[in-house]
C-alpha positions in Angstrom: -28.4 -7.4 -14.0 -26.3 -6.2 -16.5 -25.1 -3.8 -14.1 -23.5 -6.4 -12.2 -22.1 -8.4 -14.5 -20.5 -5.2 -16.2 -19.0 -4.8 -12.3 -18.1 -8.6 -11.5 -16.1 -8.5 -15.3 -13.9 -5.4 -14.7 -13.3 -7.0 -11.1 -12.3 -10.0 -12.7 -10.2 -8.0 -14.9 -8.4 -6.0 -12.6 -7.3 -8.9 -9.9 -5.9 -10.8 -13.0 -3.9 -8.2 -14.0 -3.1 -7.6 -10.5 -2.2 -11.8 -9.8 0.4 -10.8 -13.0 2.2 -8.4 -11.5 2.8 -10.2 -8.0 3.0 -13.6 -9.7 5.6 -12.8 -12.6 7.1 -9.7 -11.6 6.9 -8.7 -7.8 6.8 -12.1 -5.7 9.8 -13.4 -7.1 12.1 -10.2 -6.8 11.5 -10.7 -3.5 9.5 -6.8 -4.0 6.3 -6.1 -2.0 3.2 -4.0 -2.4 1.1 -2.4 -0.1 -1.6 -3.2 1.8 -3.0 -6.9 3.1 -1.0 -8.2 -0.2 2.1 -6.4 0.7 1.7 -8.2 4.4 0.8 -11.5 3.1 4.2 -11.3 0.6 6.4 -10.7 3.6 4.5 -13.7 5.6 5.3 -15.9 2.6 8.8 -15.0 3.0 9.5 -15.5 6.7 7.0 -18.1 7.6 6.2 -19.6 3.4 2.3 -19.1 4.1 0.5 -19.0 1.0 -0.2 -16.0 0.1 -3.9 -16.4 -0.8 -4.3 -17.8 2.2 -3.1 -14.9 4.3 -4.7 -12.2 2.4 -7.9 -13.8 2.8 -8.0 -14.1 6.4 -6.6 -10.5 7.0 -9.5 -9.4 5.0 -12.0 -10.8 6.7 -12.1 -8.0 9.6 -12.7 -5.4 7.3 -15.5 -7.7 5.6 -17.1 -7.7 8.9 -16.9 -3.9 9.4 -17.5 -3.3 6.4 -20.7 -5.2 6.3 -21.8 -2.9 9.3 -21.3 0.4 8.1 -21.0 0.2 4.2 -23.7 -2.3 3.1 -24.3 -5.7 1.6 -23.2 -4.9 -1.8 -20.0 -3.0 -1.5 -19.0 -6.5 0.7 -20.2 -8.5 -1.9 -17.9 -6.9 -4.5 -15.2 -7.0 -2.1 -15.2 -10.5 -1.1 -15.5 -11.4 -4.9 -12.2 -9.4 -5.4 -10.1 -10.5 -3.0 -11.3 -14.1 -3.1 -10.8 -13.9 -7.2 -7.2 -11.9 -6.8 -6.4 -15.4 -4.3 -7.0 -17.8 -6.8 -5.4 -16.3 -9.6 -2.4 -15.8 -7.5 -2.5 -19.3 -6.8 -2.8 -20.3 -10.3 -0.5 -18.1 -11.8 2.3 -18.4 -8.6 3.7 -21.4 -10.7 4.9 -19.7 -13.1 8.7 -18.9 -13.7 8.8 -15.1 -13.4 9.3 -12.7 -17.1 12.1 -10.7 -15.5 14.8 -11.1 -12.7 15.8 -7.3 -13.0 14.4 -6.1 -9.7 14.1 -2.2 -11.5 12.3 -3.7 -14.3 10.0 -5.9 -12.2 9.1 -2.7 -10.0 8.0 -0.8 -13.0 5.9 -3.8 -14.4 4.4 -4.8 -11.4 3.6 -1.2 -10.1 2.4 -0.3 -13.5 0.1 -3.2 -13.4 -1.1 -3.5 -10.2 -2.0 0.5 -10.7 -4.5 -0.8 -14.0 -5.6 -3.7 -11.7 -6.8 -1.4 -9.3 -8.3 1.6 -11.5 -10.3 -1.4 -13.2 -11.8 -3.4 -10.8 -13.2 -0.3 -8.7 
């Protein structure tokens, strides 16, 4: 048990760090990162789907598979993640953002979404 909540903390951790670095530095200098996130910022921009929204539903194919040749748990912690990175993006997408220098923001947000990621895994 403590196991797990060790594991649910630092995912918690790293997706709010994460939600920082799209919310107030990457998001609105218009910058983008990789992956499902990086997809859902440039959906936001042409069609102004939420972002949480999109990421959630592009995730949920590799759930599925995921499911089928990983195992329950590794799902579990996934789901929690991206489900936990969506609502702090929502919460903390209205916010102004700390920098409009698109350099700066890059090096924030890249810097931070790097911790987020070496955390929560």
């Amino acid at each position: 048990m403590k196991k797990i909540i060790k594991e649910l903390l630092l995912i918690i951790i790293g997706t709010f760090l994460m939600a920082i670095a799209i919310s107030f530095f990457l998001l609105p200098n218009q910058l983008s990162t990789g992956g499902f996130v990086g997809i859902a910022t440039i959906t936001y921009y042409l069609f102004k789907l939420p972002i949480s929204t999109v990421v959630l539903i592009l995730n949920i194919p590799l759930f599925i598979m995921a499911f089928i040749r990983v195992g329950k748990t590794f799902v579990a912690k996934s789901i929690a993640g991206t489900v936990i990175l969506s609502i702090f993006i929502d919460w903390l997408d209205k916010y102004e953002a700390l920098t409009t220098d698109k350099l700066l923001a890059s090096i924030y947000g890249g810097i931070l979404v790097g911790l987020g990621l070496r955390i929560g895994i």
